[in-house]
C-alpha positions in Angstrom: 0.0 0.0 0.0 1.2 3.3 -0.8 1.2 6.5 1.4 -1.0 9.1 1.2 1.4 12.4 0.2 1.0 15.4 2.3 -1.6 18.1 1.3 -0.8 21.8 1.2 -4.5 23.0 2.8 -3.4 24.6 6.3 -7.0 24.2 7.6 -8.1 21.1 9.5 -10.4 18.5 8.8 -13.6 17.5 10.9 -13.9 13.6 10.7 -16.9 12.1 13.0 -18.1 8.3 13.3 -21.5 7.3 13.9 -23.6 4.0 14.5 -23.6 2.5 10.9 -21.6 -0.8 9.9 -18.5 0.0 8.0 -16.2 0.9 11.0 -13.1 -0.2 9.0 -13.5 2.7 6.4 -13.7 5.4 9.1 -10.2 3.9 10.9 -8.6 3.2 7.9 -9.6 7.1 6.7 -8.0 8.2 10.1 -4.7 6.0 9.3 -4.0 7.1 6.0 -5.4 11.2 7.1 -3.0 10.6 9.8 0.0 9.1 7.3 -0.9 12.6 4.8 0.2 15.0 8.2 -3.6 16.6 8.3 -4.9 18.0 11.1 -8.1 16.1 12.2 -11.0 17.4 14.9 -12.5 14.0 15.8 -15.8 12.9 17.3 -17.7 9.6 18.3 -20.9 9.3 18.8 -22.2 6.2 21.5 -23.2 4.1 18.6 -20.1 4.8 16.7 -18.0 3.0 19.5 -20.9 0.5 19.7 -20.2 -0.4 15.8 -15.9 -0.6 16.6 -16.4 -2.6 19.1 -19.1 -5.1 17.5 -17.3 -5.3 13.8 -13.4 -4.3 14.9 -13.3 -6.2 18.4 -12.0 -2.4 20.0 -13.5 -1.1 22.9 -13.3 2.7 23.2 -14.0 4.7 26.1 -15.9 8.2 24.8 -14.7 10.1 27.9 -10.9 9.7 27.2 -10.5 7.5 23.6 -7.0 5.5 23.2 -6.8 6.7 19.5 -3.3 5.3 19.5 -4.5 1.8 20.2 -7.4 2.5 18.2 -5.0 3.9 14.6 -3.0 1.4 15.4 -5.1 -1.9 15.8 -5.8 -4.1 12.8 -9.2 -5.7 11.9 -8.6 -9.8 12.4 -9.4 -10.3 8.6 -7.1 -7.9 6.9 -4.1 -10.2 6.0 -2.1 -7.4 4.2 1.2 -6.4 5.4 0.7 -3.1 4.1 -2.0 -2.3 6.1 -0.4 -3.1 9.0 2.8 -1.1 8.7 0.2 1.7 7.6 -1.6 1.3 11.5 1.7 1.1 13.0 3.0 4.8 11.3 -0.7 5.9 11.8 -0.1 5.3 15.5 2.8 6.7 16.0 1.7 10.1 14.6 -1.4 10.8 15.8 -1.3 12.4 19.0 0.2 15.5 17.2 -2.6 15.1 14.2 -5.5 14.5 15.5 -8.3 16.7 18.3 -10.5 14.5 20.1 -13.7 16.4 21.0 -16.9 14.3 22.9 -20.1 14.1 20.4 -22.0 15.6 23.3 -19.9 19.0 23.9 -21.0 22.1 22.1 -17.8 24.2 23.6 -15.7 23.1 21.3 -13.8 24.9 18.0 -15.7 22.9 15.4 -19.3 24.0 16.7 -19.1 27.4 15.0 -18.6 28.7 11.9 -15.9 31.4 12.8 -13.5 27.7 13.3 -12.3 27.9 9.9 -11.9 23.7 8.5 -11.3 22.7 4.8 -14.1 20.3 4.8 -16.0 17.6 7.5 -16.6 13.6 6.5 -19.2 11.3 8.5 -17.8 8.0 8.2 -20.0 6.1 8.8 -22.7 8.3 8.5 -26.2 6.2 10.4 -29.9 6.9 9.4 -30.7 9.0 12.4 -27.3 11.7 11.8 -28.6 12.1 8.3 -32.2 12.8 9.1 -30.8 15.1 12.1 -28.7 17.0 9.6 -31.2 17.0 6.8 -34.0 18.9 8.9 -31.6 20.9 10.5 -32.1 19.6 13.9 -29.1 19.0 15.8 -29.1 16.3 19.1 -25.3 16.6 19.0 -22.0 17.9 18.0 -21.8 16.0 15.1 -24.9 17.3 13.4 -24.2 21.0 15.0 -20.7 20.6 13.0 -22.1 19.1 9.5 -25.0 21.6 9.8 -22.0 24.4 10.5 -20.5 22.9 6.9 -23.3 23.3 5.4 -24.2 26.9 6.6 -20.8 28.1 5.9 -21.1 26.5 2.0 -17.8 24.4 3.0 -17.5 20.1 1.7 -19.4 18.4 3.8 -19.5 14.5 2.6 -21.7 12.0 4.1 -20.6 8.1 4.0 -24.1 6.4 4.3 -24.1 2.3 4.4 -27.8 1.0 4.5 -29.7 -1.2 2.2 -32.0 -1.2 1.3 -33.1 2.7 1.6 -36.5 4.0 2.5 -38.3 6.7 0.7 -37.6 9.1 3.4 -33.9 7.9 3.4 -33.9 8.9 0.3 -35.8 12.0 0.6 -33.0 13.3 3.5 -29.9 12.6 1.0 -32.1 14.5 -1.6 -32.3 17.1 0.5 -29.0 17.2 1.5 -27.9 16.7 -2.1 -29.6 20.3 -2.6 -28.0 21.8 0.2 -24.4 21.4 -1.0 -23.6 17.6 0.9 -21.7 15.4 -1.0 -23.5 11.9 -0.8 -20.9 8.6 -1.1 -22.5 5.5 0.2 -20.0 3.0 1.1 -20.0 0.9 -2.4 -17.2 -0.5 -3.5 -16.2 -0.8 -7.4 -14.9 -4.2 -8.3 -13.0 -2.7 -11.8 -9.6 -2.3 -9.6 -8.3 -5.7 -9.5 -9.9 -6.6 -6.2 -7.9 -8.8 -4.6 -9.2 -8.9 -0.9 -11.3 -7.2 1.4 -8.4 -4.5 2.1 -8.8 -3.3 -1.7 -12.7 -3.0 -1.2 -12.1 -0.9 1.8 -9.6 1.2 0.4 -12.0 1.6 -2.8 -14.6 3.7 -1.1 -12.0 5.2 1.6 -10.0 6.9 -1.6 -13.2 7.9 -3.2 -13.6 9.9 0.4 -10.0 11.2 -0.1 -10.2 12.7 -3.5 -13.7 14.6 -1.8 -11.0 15.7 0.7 -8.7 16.9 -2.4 -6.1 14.5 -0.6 -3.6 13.0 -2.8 -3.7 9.0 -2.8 -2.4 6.3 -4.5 -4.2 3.4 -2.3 -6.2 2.3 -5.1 -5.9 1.0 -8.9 -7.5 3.9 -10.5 -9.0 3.2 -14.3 -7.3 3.5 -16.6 -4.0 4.1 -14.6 
């Protein structure tokens, strides 16, 4: 696996995990956001660490998070080497990366506009976030930040993983469509020389990258 190059943007980047399944994307996002030297504002809601721990085997604790432990730990499936040296330099560089703030606390830099980011990602982004941030109703920091995005006209991308979708699922990521978000559901392509479950994770997590306007080489891209 190759490294993510550094990015020239000087402003940070809001990242926040919620209660949909596809926890690997969002920790492999933070390794290789990590690995590219960006500054990341991080925040977990209750049924993201519910979802880590279920799929990833890592219990978090909201209050004070290990993200060392938690950048560097490996999913039991992924048999790559790559990915593993890529946790291990993840780890080792995080604590001067990446802002832990608790989903619950509005005090913080990224609940106002006048915190200037490059863009915010929801990865995984759950039913209930996206009808919170569609109707403009916030229950927590992570819909007061993507509504903030949104407000200010900055990228705001939303990683949805639910099938099959309702009519008012569909409705809220119309609606959001309108409003500026950028809609990527976690579906993986299968045109890049898939080869195990690492490349289908790395498929939708460079997809999220290049929303970012972060170089990345951690996919076969067509034609390349």
């Amino acid at each position: 696996m190759s490294q993510v190059p550094a990015n020239s943007s000087s402003h940070p980047l809001v990242v926040a995990i919620t209660g949909a399944s596809g926890a690997v994307y969002a920790v492999r996002l933070l390794q290789l956001l990590t690995q590219a030297d960006r500054e990341i504002h991080l925040t977990i809601s209750p049924s993201g660490a519910a979802v880590i721990l279920q799929e990833l085997g890592f219990q978090l604790d909201l209050s004070q998070p290990d993200l060392q432990r938690l950048l560097g730990h490996v999913a039991s499936w992924s048999t790559s080497a790559g990915v593993s040296d890529l946790a291990n330099r993840a780890a080792e560089s995080v604590s001067g990366c990446v802002h832990y703030h608790r989903y619950d606390d509005y005090m913080t830099p990224i609940a106002s506009g006048s915190f200037q980011t490059s863009a915010m990602v929801v990865c995984p982004c759950s039913g209930s976030t996206l009808s919170g941030i569609a109707r403009a109703a916030s229950s927590n920091l992570i819909q007061r930040a993507a509504e903030v995005h949104l407000k200010e006209q900055r990228k705001l991308v939303l990683v949805p993983r639910e099938t099959p979708l309702s009519v008012l699922q569909l409705e809220n990521m119309h609606r959001l469509a309108a409003s500026g978000a950028v809609l990527l559901p976690a579906m993986p392509g299968w045109y890049h020389g898939v080869s195990d479950l690492d490349s289908l994770v790395d498929f939708v997590v460079s997809r999220i990258l290049d929303q970012l306007s972060v170089d990345n080489e951690v996919m076969h891209r067509w034609g390349g």
